[in-house]
Phi, psi and omega in degrees: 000313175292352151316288174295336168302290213283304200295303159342258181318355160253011155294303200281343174282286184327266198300342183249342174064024182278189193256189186299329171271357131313329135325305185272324170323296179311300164298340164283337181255327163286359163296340201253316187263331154332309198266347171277306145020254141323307202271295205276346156217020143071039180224120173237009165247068227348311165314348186244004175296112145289133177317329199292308156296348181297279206310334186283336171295300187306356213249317214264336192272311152310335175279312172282081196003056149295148167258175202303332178271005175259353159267012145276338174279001166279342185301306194272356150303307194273346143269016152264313168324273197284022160266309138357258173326326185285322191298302183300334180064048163265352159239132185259013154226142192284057170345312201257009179284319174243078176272105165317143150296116146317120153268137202247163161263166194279156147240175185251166194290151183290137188239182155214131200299178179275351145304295226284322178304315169307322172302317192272335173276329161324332177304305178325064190245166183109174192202030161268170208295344207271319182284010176263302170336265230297337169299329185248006157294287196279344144301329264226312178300321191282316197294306203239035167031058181288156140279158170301336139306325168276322171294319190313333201234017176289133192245177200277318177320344197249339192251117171262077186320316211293329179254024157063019176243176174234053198318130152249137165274102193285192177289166175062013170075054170246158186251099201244136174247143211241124164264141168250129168332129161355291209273318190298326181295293181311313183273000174267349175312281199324319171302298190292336203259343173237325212249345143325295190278022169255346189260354167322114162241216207255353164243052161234164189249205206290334175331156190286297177290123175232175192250182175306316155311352211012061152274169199277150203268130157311143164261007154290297168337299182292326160297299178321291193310339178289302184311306188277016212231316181264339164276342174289319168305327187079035200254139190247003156294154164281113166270103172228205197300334201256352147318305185283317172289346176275331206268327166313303175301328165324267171326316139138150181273318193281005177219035176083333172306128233270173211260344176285313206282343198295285185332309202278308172313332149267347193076023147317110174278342197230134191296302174344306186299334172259346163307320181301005195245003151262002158269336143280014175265271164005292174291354181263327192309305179316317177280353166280339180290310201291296168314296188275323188278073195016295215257005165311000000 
C-alpha cells in the first residue's frame, strides 16, 4: 500500500501538477487509511482492499469526530486513488468505484459587520515597522478578500499600487488579478517606503510580508496576530483571517456587486461555492423586512 501511495503522489506532483496543499491533504488521508488498515483488518495489499472496508473506514472517521467535510474530502482521495490504480493496472477490480461522497451541510458563513472591520483595522496603532506592516496586512485582507495563504505568498513583483491591482496566486497554481482599495494602496505605500527595508535581511526574498527576521510572514503568524488585534478592538466573536474574506464578499454582495464577478475576485472556480454569500445576504434582507415592515 505504501508503495502505491508513493506511486500516487508523484503522479499528481509530476503529471497532474496539482499544488502542494493538495498533495499533502491527499497524502494525509491516504496515510490515515494505510494505517487503519493495518492495525483493523491487518491488509497491505491494494488487491485485497473491498468496498466494505472503503465504507468502514470512513464510517470509523466519522465516528472519531472528524467533520462531515473532511471525510468527503477523504471519500473522495480514495476514489481517484484506486481509479488511479485500476488505470495503472495495478488492481484489476476498482474497490472505490461505486464508493458514496458523504453529503455536507452548508453552513453559512460567519461576517463581520463594517463598524466591527473599521474597529479592527483601527486596532493597529504605532509606527514601528511591525505595526505599519501588519495595518497594511489587514487592509490588504479586507480590500481584496485574499486567503491567508496567498497574502504569506504575495510577492512585490505581482502588486501594482499605481493601478491598484494585485496578481495572486490561488488554489491549483490559478492566477488571478484582484484590485486593491484606496486605504489598502496608502497602507502598502506606507509599508514598502518606511517599514519594509527595516524588516530586510540578508535572506529575504521577495515576499511582500515579512517577519521581524525577515522571512515571509507564516499563516499561523497572521492568525495570531488577527487574534491580538481583534482582542485590542474589544471585539468578543471569533476572529481570524479568512473571517476577513467572507465579510469582503458579503459587503459586496450588500452594494450590489453582481455574484459572477464576487466568484472571479475569490477565485471560485465553481459559482456554487459563492452562492452561499447570497445567503447571508437573504438572511439579512429578511430581518430588515421583519424590522421595518408594518405587515412582517
Amino acid at each position: 500500500m505504501n508503495e502505491a501511495v508513493d506511486s500516487f503522489l508523484r503522479f499528481l506532483a509530476i503529471e497532474r501538477g496539482l499544488s502542494t496543499n493538495y498533495q499533502l491533504s491527499t497524502q494525509q488521508s491516504l496515510a490515515a487509511f494505510v494505517e487503519w488498515l493495518g492495525k483493523e483488518r491487518r491488509v497491505a495489499e491494494p488487491t485485497t482492499v473491498t468496498p466494505q472496508m472503503l465504507t468502514d473506514f470512513l464510517a470509523s472517521r466519522k465516528r472519531s469526530g472528524l467533520a462531515s467535510a473532511s471525510v468527503k474530502l477523504e471519500a473522495v482521495a480514495l476514489r481517484i486513488f484506486f481509479r488511479f490504480l485500476f488505470a495503472q493496472k495495478i488492481i484489476t477490480v476498482n474497490p472505490a468505484e461505486h464508493l458514496p461522497i458523504p453529503r455536507i451541510e452548508r453552513y453559512l458563513p460567519d461576517t463581520l459587520r463594517r463598524d466591527v472591520v473599521e474597529k479592527l483595522l483601527a486596532a493597529v496603532q504605532g509606527d514601528t515597522p511591525a505595526a505599519v506592516r501588519d495595518r497594511a496586512m489587514l487592509e490588504l485582507l479586507y480590500a481584496s478578500g485574499l486567503r491567508v495563504s496567498e497574502l504569506c505568498s504575495a510577492r512585490l513583483e505581482n502588486l501594482e499600487l499605481d493601478e491598484g491591482i494585485i496578481r495572486v496566486l490561488g488554489k491549483g497554481s490559478k492566477v488571478r488579478l484582484v484590485p486593491v482599495g484606496s486605504s489598502a494602496c496608502d497602507a502598502l505605500r506606507a509599508y514598502l517606503d518606511s517599514a519594509r527595508p527595516k524588516l530586510v535581511s540578508r535572506r529575504t526574498g521577495a515576499e511582500i510580508f515579512l517577519s521581524v527576521r525577515g522571512k515571509k510572514l507564516t499563516p499561523q503568524r497572521i492568525w495570531q496576530l488577527v487574534k491580538v488585534y481583534a482582542g485590542i478592538a474589544g471585539i468578543e466573536t471569533s476572529v481570524y483571517p479568512h473571517l476577513l474574506r467572507h465579510s469582503f464578499a458579503t459587503h459586496l454582495l450588500e452594494g450590489g456587486a453582481d455574484l459572477r464577478i464576487i466568484q472571479e475576485l475569490l477565485g471560485h472556480a465553481d459559482i456554487s461555492t459563492t452562492q452561499v454569500y447570497t445567503h447571508v445576504e437573504n438572511t439579512r434582507l429578511r430581518a430588515i423586512f421583519k424590522k421595518f415592515h408594518p405587515r412582517a
